[in-house]
N, C-alpha and C positions, 0 to 999 in steps of 0.2 A: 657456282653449282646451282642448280636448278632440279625442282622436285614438284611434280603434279600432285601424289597422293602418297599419303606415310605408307603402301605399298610398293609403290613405282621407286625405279632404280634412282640413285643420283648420278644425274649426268654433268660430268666436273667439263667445262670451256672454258679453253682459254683464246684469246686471240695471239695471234703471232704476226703478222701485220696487215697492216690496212694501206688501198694504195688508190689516192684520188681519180687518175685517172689511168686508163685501161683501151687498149682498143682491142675488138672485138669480130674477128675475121669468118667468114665460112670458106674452108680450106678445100682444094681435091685430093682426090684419093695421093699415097704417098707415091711417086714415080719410078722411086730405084730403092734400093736395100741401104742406100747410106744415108737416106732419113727425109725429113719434110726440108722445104726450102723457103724461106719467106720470100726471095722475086715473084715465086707464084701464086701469091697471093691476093694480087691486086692492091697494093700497101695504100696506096691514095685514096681506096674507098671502105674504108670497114662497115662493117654491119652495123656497129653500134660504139659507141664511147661509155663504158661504163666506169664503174666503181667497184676494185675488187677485195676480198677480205681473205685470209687464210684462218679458219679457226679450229684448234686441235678439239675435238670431241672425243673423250674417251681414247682408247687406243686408234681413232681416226682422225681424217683429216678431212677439212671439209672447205672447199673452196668456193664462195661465192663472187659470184659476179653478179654486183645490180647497177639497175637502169630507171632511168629517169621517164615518166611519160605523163603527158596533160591527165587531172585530177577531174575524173566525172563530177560535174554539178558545182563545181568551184568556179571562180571567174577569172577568166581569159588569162595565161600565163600562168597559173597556178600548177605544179606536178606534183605525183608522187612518187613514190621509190619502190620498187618492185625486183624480184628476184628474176633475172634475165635468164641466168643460167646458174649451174651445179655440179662440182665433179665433187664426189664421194673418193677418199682413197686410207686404202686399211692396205697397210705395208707389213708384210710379213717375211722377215729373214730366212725362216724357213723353207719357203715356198720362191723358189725361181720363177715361175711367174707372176708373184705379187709383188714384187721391188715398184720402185717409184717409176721409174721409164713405161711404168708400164700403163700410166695417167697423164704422165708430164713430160713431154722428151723438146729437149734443145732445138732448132732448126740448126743445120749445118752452115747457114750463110749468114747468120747473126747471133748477137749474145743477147737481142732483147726482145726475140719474138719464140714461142713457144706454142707445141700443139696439145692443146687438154682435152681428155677425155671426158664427157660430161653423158648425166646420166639424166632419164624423167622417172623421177620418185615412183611419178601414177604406174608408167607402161612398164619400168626397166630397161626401157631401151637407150643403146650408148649410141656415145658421134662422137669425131673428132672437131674440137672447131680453132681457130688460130686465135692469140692473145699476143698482143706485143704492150711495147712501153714505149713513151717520146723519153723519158727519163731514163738514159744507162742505171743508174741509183735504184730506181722503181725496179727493173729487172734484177740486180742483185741483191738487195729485201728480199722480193719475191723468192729469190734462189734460195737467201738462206732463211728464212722463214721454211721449203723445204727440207734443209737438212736441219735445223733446229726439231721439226719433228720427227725425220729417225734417229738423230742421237738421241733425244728424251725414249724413244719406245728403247733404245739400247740401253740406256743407262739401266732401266727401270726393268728389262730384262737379268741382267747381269745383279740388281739387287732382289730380285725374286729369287733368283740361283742360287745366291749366297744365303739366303733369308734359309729357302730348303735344306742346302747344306748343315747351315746351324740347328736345325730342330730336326734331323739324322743323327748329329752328333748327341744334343741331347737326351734322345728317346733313346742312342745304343749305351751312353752310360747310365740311364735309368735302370734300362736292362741288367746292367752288372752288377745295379748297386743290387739287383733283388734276387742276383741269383745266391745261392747257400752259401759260405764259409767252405775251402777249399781246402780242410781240416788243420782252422786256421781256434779251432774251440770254440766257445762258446763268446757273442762278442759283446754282451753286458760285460762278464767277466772279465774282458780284455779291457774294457774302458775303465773297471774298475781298479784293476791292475795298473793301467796306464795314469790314472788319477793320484793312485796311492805313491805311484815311484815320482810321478813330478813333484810329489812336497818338499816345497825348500829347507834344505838341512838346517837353519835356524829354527823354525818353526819343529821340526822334529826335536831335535833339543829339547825346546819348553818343556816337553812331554815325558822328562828322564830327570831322575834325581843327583845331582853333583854331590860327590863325596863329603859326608859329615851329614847331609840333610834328611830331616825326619818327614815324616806327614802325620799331624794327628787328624784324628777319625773322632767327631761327638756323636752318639748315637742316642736318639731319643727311646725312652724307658716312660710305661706306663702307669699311672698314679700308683702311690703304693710300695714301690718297688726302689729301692736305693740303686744306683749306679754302681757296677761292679768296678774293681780294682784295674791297676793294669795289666 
């Protein structure tokens, strides 16, 4: 978790995985309704070889891709690591066009190249661009690293639900406990009543004199004054 200022929200990250190497395509528009094609991509020359991460932010997901490039003012062979590219993606069950396909969709002619939707923070402006893997392994991570984050938003819906459920139930017996007596008497007097009848018949007993038994009484008498007879 990460927090700028004791006003600013806490933002809980998690990573969900990281994957060394990444190629990094600029794709054309998609040809036909049955999806992108990686043949058409030029696979032999990608744009860039980067480095990609999937990290859940919040109810989001956030996919980074970075890249390597020479480090100004450093010497010869020195780089540093810089954010290439960026797809934002906030999956919303509710909403049919915010499902996952709608940032991340398969190519129809392999299981290891994929086109993401990536976004500029500054302008808002979206692109598709192509991502594949030399690792089959790397492309299934990646896959289930996405569905790792709609199950967690699933799970964590469905215990909000129950969460609400349970404090309905307890706010409508609250309610009952405070509505009146449904002329049921007075309910000190019922507790009192119900107190008196649970005492145990031994204990009641003590409280009674068995045949033959006396109780004497001494009663205090003030100076002066002789104690009366029986």
């Amino acid at each position: 978790p990460t927090m700028a200022d004791s006003t600013d929200k806490v933002v809980m990250e998690q990573s969900l995985v990281k994957i060394d190497e990444a190629f990094v395509y600029r794709i054309p528009p998609m040809k036909s309704a049955d999806g992108h094609r990686a043949e058409d991509w030029n696979l032999a020359k990608p744009l860039a070889t980067c480095k990609l991460e999937a990290l859940r932010r919040d109810n989001s997901l956030c996919i980074n891709i970075m890249a390597d490039r020479p480090k100004p003012g450093a010497p010869a062979g020195a780089t540093e690591t810089y954010l290439f590219a960026q797809s934002n993606i906030t999956v919303d069950f509710s909403n049919p066009s915010h499902k996952m396909d709608r940032w991340v969709m398969s190519v129809v002619d392999s299981s290891r190249y994929f086109a993401l939707r990536i976004s500029d923070p500054k302008t808002g402006r979206e692109a598709f661009i192509g991502v594949g893997f030399r690792e089959r392994m790397d492309a299934t991570n990646f896959k289930m690293s996405l569905q790792d984050y709609e199950n967690s938003l699933k799970r964590e819906e469905k215990a909000a639900a129950l969460q609400r459920q349970y404090e309905q139930t307890q706010k409508q017996q609250q309610q009952q406990q405070q509505r009146p007596g449904d002329g049921g008497g007075d309910s000190e007097n019922d507790d009192e009543d119900a107190s008196t009848s649970a005492l145990p018949v031994q204990m009641e007993s003590k409280l009674s004199l068995k045949e033959g038994e006396k109780i004497h009484i001494n009663l205090a008498h003030s100076k002066g004054k002789k104690a009366g007879g029986t």
